[in-house]
N, C-alpha and C positions, 0 to 999 in steps of 0.2 A: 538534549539530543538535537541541537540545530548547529547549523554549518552554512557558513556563506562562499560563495567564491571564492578562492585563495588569490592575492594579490599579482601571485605567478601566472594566474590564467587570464589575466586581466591584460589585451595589449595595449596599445599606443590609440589604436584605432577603436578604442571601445565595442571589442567583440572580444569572443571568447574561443582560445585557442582547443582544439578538440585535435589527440596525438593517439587516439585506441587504447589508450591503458590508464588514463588517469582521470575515469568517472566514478561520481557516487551516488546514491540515493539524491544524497542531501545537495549535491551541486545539480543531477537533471531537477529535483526538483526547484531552485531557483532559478534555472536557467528558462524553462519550461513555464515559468508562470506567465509573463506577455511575451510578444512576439521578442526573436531576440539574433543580433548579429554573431553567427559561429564561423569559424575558420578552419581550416585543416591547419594540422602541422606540415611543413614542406617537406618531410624524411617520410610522415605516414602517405602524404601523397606521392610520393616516389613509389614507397613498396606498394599501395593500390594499383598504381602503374604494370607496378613489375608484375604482380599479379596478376590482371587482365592478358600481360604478353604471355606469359606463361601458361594461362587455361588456352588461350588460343593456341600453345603450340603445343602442348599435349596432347588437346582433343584432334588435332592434324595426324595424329599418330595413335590413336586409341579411343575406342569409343567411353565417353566419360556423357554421367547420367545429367540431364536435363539439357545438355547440350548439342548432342549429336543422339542422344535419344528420346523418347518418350520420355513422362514419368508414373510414378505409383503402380499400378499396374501396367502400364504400358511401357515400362523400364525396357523391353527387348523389342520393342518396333525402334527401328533408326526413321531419322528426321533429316532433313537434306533439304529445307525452306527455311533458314538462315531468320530471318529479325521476328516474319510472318508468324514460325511458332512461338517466339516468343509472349507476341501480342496473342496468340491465340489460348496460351497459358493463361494472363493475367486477366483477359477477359471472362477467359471459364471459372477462373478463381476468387474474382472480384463477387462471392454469394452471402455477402455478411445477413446478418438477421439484427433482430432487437433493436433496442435506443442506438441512438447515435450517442458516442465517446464525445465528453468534452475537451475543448480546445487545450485545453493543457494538458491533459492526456497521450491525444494525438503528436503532442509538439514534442511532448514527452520520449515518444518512441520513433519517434522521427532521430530526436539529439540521439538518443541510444542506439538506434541502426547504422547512423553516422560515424561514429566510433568505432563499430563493429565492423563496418566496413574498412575504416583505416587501419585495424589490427591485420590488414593483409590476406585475410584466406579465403577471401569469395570470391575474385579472378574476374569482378564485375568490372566496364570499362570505367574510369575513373569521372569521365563525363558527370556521372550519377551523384559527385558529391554536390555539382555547380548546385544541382536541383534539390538537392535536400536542404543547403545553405539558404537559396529560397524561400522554401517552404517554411523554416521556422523565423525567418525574416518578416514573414507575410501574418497580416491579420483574417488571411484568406486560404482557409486548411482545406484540405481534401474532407470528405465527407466518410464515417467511419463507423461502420456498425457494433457493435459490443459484442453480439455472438457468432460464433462459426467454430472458433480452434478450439482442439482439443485434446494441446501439449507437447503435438509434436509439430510444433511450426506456426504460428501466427500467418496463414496462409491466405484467407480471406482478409483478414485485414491490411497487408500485405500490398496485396492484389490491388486494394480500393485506394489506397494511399497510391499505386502507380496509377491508375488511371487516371487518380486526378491528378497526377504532376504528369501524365504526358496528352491530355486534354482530352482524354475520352469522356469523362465524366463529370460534373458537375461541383464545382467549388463550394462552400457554404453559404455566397451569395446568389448561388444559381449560375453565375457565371463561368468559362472553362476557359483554361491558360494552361501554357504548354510550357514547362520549365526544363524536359527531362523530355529526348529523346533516346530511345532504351538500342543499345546495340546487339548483336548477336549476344544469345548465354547468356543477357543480365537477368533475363525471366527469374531463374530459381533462384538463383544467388542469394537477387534480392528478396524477394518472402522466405528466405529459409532461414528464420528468425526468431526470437521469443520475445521481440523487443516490445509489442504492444501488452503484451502479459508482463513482463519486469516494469512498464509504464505503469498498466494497473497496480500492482501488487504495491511499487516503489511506493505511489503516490497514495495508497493507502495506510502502507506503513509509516506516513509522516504523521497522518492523522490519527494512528492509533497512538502514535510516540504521546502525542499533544491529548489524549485522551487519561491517557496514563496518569499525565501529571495532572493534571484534573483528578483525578480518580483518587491519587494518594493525598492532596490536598482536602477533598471530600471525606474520606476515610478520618483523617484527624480530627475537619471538624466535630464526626460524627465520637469517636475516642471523648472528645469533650462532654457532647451533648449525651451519651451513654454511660459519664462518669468513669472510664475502663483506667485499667490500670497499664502505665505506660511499662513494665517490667518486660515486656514481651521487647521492647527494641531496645532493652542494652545494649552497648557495646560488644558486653562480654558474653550475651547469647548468641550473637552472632559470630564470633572468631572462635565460637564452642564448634561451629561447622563447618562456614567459609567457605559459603558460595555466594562471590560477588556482587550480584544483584541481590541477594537479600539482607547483604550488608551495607551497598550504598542506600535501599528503601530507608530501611532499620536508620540508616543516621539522617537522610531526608525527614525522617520524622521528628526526631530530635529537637533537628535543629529548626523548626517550624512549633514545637511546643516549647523549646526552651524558654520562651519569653514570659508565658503565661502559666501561671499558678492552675495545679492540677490537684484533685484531692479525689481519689479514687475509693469507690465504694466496696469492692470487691476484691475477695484474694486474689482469684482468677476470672477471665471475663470470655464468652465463648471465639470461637476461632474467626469470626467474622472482625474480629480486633486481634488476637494472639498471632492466628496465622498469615496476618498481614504481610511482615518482610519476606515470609518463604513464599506467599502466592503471588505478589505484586512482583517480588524478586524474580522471579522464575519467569515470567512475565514478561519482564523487560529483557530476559537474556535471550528467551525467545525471537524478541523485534528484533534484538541485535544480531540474530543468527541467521534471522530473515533479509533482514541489509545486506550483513557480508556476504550470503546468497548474490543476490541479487548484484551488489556491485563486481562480483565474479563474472556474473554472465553479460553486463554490461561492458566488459573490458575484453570478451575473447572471442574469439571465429565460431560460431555455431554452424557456417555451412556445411550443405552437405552436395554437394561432395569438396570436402575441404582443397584448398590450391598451397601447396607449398613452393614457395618461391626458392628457397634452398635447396630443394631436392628434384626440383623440376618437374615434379609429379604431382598429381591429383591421389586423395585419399576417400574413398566413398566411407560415411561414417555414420553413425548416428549422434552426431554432436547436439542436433539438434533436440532433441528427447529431452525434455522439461522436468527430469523427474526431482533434479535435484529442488529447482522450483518449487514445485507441485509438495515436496515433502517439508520444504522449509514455511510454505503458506499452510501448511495442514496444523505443524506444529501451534503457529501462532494462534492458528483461530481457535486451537483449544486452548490456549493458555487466555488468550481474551477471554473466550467463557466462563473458565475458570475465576477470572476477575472479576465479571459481571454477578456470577454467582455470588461471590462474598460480598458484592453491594448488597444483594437482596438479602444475605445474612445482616448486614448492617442495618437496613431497612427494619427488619423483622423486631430487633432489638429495641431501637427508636417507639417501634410501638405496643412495647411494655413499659407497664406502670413500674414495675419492678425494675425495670434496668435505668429509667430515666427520670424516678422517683416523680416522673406527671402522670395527666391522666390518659388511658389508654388511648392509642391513636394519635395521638398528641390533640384529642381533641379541645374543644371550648365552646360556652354555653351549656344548656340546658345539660340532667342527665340523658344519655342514654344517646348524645350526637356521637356522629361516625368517623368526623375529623380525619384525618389521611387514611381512612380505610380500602379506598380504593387505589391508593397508592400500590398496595402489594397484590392486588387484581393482575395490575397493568405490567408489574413487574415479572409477575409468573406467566402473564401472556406474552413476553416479550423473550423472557428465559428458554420460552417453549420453542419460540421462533428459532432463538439462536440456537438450540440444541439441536436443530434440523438442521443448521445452515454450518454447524460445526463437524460434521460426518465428512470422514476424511476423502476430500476429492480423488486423491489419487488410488483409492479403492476400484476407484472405476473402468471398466474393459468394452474394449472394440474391437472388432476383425473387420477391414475394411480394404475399399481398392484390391479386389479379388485377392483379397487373404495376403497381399505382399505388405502392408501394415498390419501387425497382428498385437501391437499393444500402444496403450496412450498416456499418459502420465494425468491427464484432463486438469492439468495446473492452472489454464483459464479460467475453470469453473471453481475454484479450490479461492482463486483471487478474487471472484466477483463473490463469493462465499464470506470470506475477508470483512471487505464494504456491507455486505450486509450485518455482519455478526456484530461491525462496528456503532453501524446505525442503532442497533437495537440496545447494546451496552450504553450508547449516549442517552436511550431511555432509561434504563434501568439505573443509572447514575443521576437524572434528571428526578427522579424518585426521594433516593438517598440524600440528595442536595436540599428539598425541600423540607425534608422531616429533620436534617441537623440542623439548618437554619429556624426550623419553627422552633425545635428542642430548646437551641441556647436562645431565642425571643422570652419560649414562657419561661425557662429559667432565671430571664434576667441575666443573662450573662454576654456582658460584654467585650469585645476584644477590642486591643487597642489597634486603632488604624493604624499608625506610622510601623506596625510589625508586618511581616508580609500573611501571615495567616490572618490578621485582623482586618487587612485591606480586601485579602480575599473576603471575605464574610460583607465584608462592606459593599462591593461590588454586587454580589449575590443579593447582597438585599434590596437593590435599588433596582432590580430587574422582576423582584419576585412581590406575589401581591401579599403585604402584611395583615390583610385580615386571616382570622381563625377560627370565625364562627364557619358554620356547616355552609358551603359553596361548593360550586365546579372548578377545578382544579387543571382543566384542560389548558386552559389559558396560562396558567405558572407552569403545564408541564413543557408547551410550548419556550416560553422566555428561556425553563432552563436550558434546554436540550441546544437553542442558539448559546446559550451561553457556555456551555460546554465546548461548542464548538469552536470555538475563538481562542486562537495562540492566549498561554498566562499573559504574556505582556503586552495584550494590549484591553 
């Protein structure tokens, strides 16, 4: 699951051409990682153009919402102070809470608003792209809270991102610079967005991707070091059903044991090994559902009130309503837990005598040592965690701004739900990693480096501490959990 730049978006000038309809995940996320030269297309900057002329001459002729009115609940007070409300918008809205978002985050949803914007339907002055081309040029971001939205609009964040590009507020170095002078009606336009929520979301679903494969490599180890019977990822079990992700698992496994000599002790072995391809599967269709999500809303007009340049008309809408989001992050974080789960069932396994024909725990020395025991402590404290943090976001309800928003998708909270769910699976994987590696230590069993599952083991071992007498284990849970975290290739 990685993706570089396409050669096409690549100009002359070493920046990167951005047209409204051709982002992904996986391109904000390289684009997004240092600061980085982006460009308009010269056809999407025309229709931005045409756009702005056209909310201007609409709202000349009809009261159109955030422009010539209020908003939220004050959608029926008109407004007749031109830039002034504007600024008085982004100032009242600029209320974030929490951590501040890291820098690639932000730059993240910077790239993505930018897009969003040249797809034509926010009717904002085109001015607005000079200063977002800026901003992801700059190693000097606006400053940007993590909390405030809640689905229907990234509005606080929104908000803090204008201020600092039109010098009300305070850069990362303390310092203020003015990139972006806002014109009449670009207030809403611009925060009427989900683009720091598809930032989150984007940029944690790389990390679950790169978890994943971690996960199904860890899983095999543990197939070895539990002796299981590889029957469970034929072929032919898989095309018995023929759902795609649990037949590319199923032959990812394959072909990462093919090298190595297996002798399996068991007719059947429990579903923390059997039901491998169906949950890892499932799993990964999920991220994949979650991407195409996301690159959807990354490529199309979320305002509201939408500007149709063809029809000359403004559309009031709810485009902005996160739900598709919020439903596509809910899925995944159940299907990560689900993943996590069947670590701890692998785990569990590892420390039977019976299943790993050592001694329990995978202990050593004296009788009666505890050897990984607290291994499956930390696993069910961390399981516990994610069970909380997998409870579907978009469960959640609000009636707010005098009852004229009466429902929220809270896809925000569903994403930062995500990052957590993730952090705690890299424990509970941090676990499993340790007790396969001990496994095939006391078993003597070695793999061969030059194979990629041998190299993997080889790696892991040079990070993890090889004693196995009774110790603290803090320290290796630590190394794994970095080592988890690290792309396989490097």
């Amino acid at each position: 699951m990685t993706e570089r730049l396409p050669a096409e978006d690549q100009t002359g000038d070493n920046s990167v051409l951005l047209d409204g309809r051709g982002l992904s995940v996986h391109r904000v996320n390289e684009i997004a990682r240092e600061p980085a030269f982006i460009r308009p297309a010269d056809a999407a900057l025309e229709l931005t153009r045409r756009s702005w002329e056209t909310a201007v001459r609409v709202s000349s002729r009809q009261a159109v919402y955030g422009r010539t009115t209020g908003v939220g609940g004050n959608r029926e007070t008109s407004v007749s102070d031109g830039v002034q409300q504007d600024l008085r918008l982004l100032r009242s809205h600029a209320t974030g809470s929490g951590p501040r978002l890291p820098d690639r985050v932000v730059r993240a949803a910077i790239v993505i608003r930018t897009n969003q914007i040249l797809n034509g339907g926010s009717g904002m002055h085109p001015d607005i792209i000079g200063g977002l081309v800026a901003a992801v040029a700059s190693q000097n971001l606006p400053t940007v809270h993590a909390r405030g939205a809640i689905g229907t609009g990234d509005l606080s964040a929104f908000s803090e991102i204008a201020m600092g590009l039109i010098g009300e507020s305070p850069l990362r170095d303390g310092r203020s610079g003015v990139s972006w002078t806002p014109h009449h009606g670009d207030a809403l336009p611009f925060i009427s967005t989900n683009a720091m929520t598809v930032a989150i979301a984007g940029d944690t679903s790389i990390e679950v991707a790169g978890w994943l494969q971690h996960c199904l490599i860890v899983s095999v180890l543990s197939v070895l070091g539990s002796r299981s019977s590889v029957e469970p990822f034929a072929a032919q079990v898989q095309s018995a059903r023929m759902h795609f992700g649990q037949a590319e698992v199923a032959e990812r496994v394959r072909d990462l044991l093919a090298p190595h000599d297996i002798t399996p002790v068991r007719v059947q072995d429990s579903f923390g090994f059997r039901a491998l391809p169906q949950i890892l599967g499932a799993t990964w269709q999920a991220v994949h559902r979650l991407q195409n999500t996301l690159t959807i809303e990354m490529n199309s007009a979320s305002e509201n009130p939408l500007v149709s340049v063809e029809d000359d008309m403004v559309f009031h809408n709810g485009n902005f309503h996160a739900m598709p989001i919020a439903l596509a992050v809910d899925e995944a974080k159940l299907a990560v837990a689900s993943a996590a789960l069947l670590s701890q069932c692998r785990l569990a396994n590892l420390s039977d005598p019976a299943v790993t024909g050592l001694r329990a725990f995978l202990a050593d020395g004296p009788e009666g040592s505890s050897g990984t025991m607290l291994l499956e402590y930390t696993t069910s404290a961390a399981i516990a965690e994610i069970r909380s943090s997998a409870a579907p976001g978009s469960l959640g309800h609000t009636v707010i701004s005098r009852g004229t928003e009466d429902h929220a998708s809270f896809a925000s909270q569903a994403a930062t739900q995500l990052a957590d769910i993730l952090a705690q699976s890299r424990l509970v994987l941090a676990c499993e990693l340790i007790s396969a590696v001990r496994a095939l230590s006391q078993q003597q069993r070695e793999l061969d480096p030059a194979t990629e599952l041998g190299a993997y083991l080889a790696r892991a071992r040079l990070v993890l501490d090889a004693r196995t007498e009774d110790r603290p284990l803090s320290a290796d849970l630590s190394a794994a959990v970095n080592f988890l975290s690290q792309p396989l290739d490097q």
